[in-house]
LUMZA-172126 format. One record per residue: x, y, z of N, C-alpha, C in turn; residue in one letter. Coordinates in steps of 0.001 Angstrom, whole numbers, plus 500000, padded with zeros to 6 digits. Layout:
! LUMZA-172126
XYZXYZXYZA;...
This chain:
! LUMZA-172126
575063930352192107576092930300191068575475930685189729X;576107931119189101575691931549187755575788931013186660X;574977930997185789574811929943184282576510929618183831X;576992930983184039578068931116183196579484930339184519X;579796930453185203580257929441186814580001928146186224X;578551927581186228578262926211186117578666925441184977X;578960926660183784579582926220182714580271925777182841X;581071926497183500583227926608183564583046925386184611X;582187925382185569582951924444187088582201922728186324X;581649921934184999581528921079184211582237921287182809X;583441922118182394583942921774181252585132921193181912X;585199920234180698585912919099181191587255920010180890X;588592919164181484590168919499181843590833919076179801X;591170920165179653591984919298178441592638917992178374X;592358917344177417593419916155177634594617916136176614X;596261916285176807597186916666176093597822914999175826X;597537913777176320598525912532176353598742911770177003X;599244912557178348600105911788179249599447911073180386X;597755911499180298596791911407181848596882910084181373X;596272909243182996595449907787182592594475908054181395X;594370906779180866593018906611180018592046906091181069X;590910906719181082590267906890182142589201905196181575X;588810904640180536588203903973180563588565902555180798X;588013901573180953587873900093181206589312899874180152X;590493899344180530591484898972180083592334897380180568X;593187896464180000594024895892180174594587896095181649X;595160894829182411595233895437184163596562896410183490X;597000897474184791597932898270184518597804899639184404X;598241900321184502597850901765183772598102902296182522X;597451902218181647597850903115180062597153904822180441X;598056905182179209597749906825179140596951906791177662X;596176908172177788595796908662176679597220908352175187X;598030908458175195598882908292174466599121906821173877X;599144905845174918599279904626174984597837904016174290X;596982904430174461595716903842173950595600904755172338X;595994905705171757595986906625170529596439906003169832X;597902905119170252598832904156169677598292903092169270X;597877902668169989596715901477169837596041901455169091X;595411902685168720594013902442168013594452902976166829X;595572903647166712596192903916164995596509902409164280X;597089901865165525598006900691164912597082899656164110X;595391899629165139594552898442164974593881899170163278X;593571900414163498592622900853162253593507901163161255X;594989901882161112595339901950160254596740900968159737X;596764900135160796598134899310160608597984897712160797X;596840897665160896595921895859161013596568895345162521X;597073895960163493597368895551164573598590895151164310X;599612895551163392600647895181163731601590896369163806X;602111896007165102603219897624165329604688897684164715X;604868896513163666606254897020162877605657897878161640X;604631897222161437603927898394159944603645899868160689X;603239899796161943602810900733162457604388901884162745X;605444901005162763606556901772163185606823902504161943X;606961901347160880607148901820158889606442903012159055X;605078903166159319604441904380158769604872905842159843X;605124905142160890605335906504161656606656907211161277X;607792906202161346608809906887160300608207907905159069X;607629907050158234607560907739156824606535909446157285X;605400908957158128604706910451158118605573911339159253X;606344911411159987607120912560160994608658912220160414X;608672912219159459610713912229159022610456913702158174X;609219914162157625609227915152156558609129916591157632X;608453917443156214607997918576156893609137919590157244X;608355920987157669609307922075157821610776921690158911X;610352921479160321610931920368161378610919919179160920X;612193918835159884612204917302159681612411916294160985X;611307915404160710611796914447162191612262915101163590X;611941916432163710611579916814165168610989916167166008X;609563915532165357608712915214166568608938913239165670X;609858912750165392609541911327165062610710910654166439X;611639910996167073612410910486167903611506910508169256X;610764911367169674610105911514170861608810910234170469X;608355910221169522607194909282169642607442908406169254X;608636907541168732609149906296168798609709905799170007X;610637906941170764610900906384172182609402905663173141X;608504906660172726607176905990173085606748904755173320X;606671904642171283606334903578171056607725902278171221X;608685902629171436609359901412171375609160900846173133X;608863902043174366608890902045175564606905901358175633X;606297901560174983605372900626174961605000899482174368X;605343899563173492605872897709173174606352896907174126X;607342897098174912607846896387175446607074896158176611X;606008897603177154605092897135178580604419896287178027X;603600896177176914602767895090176083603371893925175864X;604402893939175655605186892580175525605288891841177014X;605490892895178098605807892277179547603975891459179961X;603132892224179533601675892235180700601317890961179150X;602162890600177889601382889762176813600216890137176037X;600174891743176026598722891885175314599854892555173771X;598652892369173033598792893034171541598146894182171319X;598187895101170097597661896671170504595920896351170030X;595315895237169324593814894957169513593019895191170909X;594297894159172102593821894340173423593619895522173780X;595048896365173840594730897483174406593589898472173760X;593736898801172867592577899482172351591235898882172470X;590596897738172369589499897713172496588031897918171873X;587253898447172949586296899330172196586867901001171167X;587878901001171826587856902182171423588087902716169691X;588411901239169374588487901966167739586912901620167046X;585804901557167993584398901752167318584189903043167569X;584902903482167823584344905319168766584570905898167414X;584160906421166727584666907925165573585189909034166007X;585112909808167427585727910450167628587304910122168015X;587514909261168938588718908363169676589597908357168205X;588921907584167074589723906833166138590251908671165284X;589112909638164920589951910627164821590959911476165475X;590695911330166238591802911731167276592868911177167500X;593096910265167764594324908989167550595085909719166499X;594317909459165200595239909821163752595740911348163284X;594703911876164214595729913239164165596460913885165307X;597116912887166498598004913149167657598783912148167044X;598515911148166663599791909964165788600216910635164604X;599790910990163474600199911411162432600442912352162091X;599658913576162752599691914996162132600233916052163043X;599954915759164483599571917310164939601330917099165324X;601753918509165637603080918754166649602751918388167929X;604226917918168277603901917641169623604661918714170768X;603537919531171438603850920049172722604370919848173640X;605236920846174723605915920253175764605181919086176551X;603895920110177036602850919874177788602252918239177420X;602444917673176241601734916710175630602480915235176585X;604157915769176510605127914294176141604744913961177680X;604880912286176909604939911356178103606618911345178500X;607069910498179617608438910462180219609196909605178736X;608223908849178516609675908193177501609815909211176466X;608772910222175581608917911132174675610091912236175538X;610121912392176533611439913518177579612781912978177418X;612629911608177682613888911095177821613917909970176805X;614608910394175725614578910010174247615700909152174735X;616196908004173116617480907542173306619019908484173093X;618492909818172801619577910414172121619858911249173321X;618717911955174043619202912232175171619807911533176728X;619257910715176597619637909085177625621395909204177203X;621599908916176301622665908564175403623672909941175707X;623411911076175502624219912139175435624422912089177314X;623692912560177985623773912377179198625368911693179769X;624706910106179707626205909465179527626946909515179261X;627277910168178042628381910512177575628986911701178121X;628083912779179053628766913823179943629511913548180800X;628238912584181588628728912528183413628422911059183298X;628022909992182760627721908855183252628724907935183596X;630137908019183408631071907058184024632054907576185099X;631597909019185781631863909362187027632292909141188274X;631264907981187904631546907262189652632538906422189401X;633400905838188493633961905036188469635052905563188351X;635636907121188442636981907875187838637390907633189541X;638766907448189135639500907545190318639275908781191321X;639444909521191048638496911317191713637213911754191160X;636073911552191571634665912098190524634860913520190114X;634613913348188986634880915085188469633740916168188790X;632479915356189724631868915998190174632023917546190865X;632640917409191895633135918315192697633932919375191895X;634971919281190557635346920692189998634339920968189311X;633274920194189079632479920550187690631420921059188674X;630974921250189485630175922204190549630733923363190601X;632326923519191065632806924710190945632683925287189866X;632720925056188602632876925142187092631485925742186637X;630335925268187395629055925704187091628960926538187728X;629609927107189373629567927858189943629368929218189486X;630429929642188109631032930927187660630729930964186047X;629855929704185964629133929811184412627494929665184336X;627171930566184170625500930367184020625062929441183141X;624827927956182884624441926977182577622233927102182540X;622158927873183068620512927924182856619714928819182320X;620461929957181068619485930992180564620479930867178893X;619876931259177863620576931330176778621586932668176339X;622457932636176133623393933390176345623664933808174387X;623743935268174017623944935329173036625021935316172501X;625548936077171148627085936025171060627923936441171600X;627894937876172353628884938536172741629015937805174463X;627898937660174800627918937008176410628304935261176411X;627847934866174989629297933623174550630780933677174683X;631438934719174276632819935285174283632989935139175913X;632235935917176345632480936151178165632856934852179017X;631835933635178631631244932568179254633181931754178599X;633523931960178052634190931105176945635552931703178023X;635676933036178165636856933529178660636495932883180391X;635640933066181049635247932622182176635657931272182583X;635389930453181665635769929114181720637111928553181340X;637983929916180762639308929288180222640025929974181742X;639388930913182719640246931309183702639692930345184758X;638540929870184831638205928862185979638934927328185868X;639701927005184247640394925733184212641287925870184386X;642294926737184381643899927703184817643916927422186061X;643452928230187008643067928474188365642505926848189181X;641307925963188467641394924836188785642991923693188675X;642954923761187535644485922770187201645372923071188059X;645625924719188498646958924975189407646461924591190563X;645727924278191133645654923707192364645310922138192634X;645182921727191531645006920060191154646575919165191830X;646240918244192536647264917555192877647217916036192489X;648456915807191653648210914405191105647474913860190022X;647538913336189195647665912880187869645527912482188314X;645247911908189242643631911294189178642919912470189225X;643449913698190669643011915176190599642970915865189082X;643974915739188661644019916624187333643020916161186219X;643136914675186032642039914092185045640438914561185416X;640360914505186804638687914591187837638329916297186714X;639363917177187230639400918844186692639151918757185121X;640403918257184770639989918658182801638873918018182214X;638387916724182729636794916252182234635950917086183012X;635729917472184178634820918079184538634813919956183792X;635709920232183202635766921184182363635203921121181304X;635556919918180523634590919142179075633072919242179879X;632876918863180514631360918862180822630781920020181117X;631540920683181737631028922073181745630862922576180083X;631974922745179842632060923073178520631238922888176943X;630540921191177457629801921033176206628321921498176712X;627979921940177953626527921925178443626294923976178401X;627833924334178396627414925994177882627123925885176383X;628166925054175855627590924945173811626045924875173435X;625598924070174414624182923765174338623108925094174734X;623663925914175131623087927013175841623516928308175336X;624566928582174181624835929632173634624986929642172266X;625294931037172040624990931264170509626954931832170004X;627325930392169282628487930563169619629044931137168348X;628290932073167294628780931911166034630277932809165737X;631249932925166809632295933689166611632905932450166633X;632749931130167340633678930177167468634259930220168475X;634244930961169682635283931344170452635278929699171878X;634075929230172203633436928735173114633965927564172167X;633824926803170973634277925908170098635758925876170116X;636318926791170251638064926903169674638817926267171630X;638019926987172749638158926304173644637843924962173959X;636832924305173331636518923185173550637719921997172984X;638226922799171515639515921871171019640722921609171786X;640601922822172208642010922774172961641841922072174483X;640055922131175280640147921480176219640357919830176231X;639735919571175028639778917975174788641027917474174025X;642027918104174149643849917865173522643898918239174899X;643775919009175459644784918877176967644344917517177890X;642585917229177926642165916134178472642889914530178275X;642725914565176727643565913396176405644762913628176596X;646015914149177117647008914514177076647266913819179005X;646651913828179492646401913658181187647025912178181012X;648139912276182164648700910574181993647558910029183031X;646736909525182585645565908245183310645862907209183702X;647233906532182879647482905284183261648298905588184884X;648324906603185298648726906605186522648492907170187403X;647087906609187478645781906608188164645099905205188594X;644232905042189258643682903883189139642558903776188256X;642532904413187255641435904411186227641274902858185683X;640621902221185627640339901058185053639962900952183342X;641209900465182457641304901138181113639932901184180345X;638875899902180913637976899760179886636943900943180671X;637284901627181230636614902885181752636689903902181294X;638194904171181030638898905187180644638317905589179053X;638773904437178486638203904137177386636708904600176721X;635654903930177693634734903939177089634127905179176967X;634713905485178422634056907471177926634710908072177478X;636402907633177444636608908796176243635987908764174670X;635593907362174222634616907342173105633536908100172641X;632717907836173847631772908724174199631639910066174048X;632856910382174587633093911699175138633566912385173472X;634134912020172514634353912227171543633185912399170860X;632197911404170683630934911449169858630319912859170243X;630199913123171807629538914418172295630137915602171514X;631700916041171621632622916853171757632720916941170180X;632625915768169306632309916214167879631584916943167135X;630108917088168018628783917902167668629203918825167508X;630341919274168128630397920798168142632025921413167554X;632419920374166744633645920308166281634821919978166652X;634701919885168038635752919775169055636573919204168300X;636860918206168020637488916744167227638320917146166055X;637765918217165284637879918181163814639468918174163326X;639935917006162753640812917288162184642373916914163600X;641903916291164247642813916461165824642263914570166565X;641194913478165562641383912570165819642271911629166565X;643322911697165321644124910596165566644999911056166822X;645272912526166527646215912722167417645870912649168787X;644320913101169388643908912335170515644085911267170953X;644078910412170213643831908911170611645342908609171193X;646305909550169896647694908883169989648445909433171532X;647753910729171934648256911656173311647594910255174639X;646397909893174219645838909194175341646635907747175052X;647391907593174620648263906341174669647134904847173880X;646472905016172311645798903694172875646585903091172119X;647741902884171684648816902074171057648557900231171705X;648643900538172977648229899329173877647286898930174020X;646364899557173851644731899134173871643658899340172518X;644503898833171556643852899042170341642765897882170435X;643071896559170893641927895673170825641228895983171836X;640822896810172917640122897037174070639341898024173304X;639547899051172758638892899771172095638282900048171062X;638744898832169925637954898058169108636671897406169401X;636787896906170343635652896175171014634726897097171815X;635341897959172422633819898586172862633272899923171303X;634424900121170566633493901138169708632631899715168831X;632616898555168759631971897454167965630782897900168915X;630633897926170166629631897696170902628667898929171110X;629189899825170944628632901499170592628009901432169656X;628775901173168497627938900934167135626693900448167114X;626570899339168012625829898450167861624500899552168586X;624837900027169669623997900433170669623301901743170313X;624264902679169358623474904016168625622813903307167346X;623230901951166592622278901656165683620939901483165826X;620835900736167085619762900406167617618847901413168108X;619241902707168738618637903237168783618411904261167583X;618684903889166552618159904859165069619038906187165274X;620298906248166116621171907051165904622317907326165075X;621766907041163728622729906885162457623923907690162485X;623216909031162902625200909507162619626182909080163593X;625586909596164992626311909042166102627136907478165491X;626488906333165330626664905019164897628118905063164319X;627853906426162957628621906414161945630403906960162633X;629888908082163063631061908600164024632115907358164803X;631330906671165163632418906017166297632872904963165335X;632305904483164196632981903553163375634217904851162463X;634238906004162430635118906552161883636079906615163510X;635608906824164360636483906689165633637230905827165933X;636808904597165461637744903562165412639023903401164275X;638441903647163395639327903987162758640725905157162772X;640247905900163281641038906868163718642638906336164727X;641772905490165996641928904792167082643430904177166430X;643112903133165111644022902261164746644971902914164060X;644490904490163501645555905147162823646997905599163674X;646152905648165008647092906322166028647340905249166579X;647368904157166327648343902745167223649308902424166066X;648887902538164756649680902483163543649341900602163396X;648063900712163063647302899219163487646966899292161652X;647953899056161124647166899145159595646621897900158939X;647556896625159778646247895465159266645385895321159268X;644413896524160304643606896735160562642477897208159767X;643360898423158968642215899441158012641307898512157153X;641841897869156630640693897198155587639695896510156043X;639708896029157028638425895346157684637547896669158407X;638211897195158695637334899034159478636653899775158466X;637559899836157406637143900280156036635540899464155361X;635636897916155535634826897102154863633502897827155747X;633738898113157222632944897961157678631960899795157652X;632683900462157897632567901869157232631883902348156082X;632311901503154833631906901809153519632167903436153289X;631536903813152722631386905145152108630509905857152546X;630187905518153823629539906960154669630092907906155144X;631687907929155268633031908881155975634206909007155426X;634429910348154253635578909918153899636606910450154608X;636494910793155593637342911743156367638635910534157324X;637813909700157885638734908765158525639343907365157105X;638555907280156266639194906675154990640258907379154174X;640115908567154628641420909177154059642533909187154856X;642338909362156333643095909500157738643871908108157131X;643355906617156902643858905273156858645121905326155554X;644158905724154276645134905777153158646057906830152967X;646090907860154075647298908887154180648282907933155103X;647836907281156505648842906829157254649634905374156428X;648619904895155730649541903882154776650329904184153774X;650115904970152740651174905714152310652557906394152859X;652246906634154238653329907495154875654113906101154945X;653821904981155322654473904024155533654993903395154553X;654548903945153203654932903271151782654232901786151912X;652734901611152635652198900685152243651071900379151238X;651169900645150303650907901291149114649555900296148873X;650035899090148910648820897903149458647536897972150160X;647988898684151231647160898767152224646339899788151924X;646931901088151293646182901948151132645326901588149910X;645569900918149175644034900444147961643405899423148395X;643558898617149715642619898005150104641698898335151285X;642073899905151588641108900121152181640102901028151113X;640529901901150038639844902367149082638602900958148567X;639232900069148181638661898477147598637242898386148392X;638023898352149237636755897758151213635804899226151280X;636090900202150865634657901051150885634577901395149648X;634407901272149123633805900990147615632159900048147674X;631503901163148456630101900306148287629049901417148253X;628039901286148102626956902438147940627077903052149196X;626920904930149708627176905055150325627280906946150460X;627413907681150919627159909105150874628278909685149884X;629577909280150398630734909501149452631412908228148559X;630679907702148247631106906740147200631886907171146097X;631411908725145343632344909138144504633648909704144848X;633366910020145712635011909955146639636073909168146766X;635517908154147204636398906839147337636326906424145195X;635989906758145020636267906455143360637302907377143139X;637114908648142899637742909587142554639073909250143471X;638914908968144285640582909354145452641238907779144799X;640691906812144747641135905198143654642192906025142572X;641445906524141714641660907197140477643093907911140747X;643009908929141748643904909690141914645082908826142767X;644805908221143530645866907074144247646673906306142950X;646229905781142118646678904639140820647848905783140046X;647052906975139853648071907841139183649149908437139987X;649189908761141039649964909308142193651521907687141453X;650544906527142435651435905515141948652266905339140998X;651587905191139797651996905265138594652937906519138171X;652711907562138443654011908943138248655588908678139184X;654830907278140416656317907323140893656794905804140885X;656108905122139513656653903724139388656614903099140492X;655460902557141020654924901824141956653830900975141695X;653941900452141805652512899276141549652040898737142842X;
């Protein structure tokens, strides 16, 4: 063998993250990643991983890719905390010797703090983030529970749409017309109100997973998506065996998804009001409370924000206006879009009341705060020109 052979057949394998940490560790298996964490947290965060979380926010939220790479390495770290929390060690344990090493401890701080992170690098929890976990569900995750799984049209549906290469603008147009003749052709052969619902969601799913895959800047693939999610909600469900808090929860869902891409815009209330939730305004109160709760937690602020304007929406279309001001309180001035939806439907009603106490109730610091000032302002005078108090 040759000098230059013996080289190559002893240089060591790159290490990108995800391998075991090959040295003397805590029982269990940690990765290179899992021990980097560790040893940032012990040298630059005194071993404690909420300071350690503070700083990882503050150094990956900036930069050209804002917060690109800060959702993948918090899923991480929040998915290792909790193995540390199960086996009782703290990140001193896990790390070890290793923050006497000078190389280890530089290295740590520039795969924690600095460098980008590569495909090749991510561990499974950096793959499967909360936002993707989260979107998922909101496609296909309450499936099994639809009276017909929409599985089976949404196979056909992928059948005649290329879902796996990126598609530019003009082969957007194509994909867009493709899919408005494969839901025609599906629906006419749909039998029965559970068949038909199984077809038009499994169309939405088709539909939001080509958005993700094309370059839609004519709108054409978007302008179908509005009209697929008004015909979806339009499907009488209640006569089906759909189970409402089912029905429900993914159509929530299914809204948060279908918003990304405009679907929604401006066509809220009237969804809600086609899907009948007149009757299920407190059923659906309660699970968007519980959404909220569940995208807060996972640091999914807008999502969060959305479904608290969703609810609102929800009550506009039950004509639930005792409602607005407590939705409003809770909202504030991050959305003026469904705060206006509230103080247009109270006015229509000449509840003139209602509509300055939901202005009142978001009146707090907030993205559009001068909004809700300015629209106060303009509400008092509106009033006042038609002798109303």
């Amino acid at each position: 063998m040759s000098t230059a052979n013996r080289a190559t057949s002893r240089r060591r394998r790159p290490t990108f993250g995800p391998e075991p940490w090959p040295h003397p560790a805590p029982s269990g298996e940690w990765s290179y990643w899992d021990v980097w964490f560790a040893v940032a947290c012990v040298v630059d965060c005194g071993g404690d991983w909420e300071a350690f979380d503070v700083r990882l926010t503050r150094e990956r939220s900036g930069g050209v890719m804002r917060g690109a790479y800060l959702e993948p390495l918090w899923s991480h770290l929040a998915d290792l905390r909790e193995r540390l929390a199960a086996d009782g060690l703290g990140a001193g344990e896990l790390a070890r010797g290793a923050v006497r090493d000078p190389k280890v401890v530089a290295r740590a701080r520039s795969k924690v703090w600095k460098q980008a992170l590569e495909g090749r690098a991510k561990t499974a929890p950096m793959r499967w983030t909360p936002s993707r976990r989260l979107s998922e569900r909101a496609v296909t995750g309450a499936w099994p529970r639809f009276p017909v799984s929409p599985q089976g049209p949404y196979e056909a549906f992928a059948g005649v749409v290329d879902l796996d290469r990126h598609h530019g603008q003009w082969a957007t147009m194509a994909v867009a017309e493709v899919l408005a003749e494969a839901t025609v052709a599906q629906v006419g052969e749909a039998v029965g109100a559970a068949r038909l619902l199984a077809v038009r969601r499994a169309a939405l799913a088709c539909g939001l997973r080509a958005l993700r895959v094309c370059d839609d800047s004519c709108g054409t693939l978007g302008e179908w998506l509005r009209r697929a999610v008004a015909e979806y909600a339009a499907v009488p469900w209640r006569r089906t065996a759909m189970p409402a808090d089912v029905f429900w929860q993914d159509f929530l869902e299914l809204l948060v998804e279908v918003g990304d891409f405009g679907g929604t815009y401006r066509q809220e209330a009237e969804l809600f009001l086609h899907a009948g939730v007149g009757s299920d305004v407190d059923l659906v109160e309660t699970l968007a409370r519980a959404l909220h709760s569940e995208y807060a937690s996972a640091r999914l602020d807008f999502r969060a924000r959305e479904i608290l304007g969703l609810r609102a929406y929800a009550q506009v279309a039950a004509g639930a206006v005792d409602r607005f001001a407590a939705t409003a309180t809770v909202l504030g001035s991050e959305d003026w879009q469904p705060l206006e939806a509230m103080v247009s439907y109270a006015l229509q009603r000449g509840d003139a009341a209602s509509a300055r106490a939901v202005l009142r109730a978001a009146d707090r610091p907030g993205f559009h705060r001068d909004w809700v000032r300015r629209r106060s302002i303009e509400l008092a005078q509106e009033l006042d020109g038609e002798g109303l108090t």
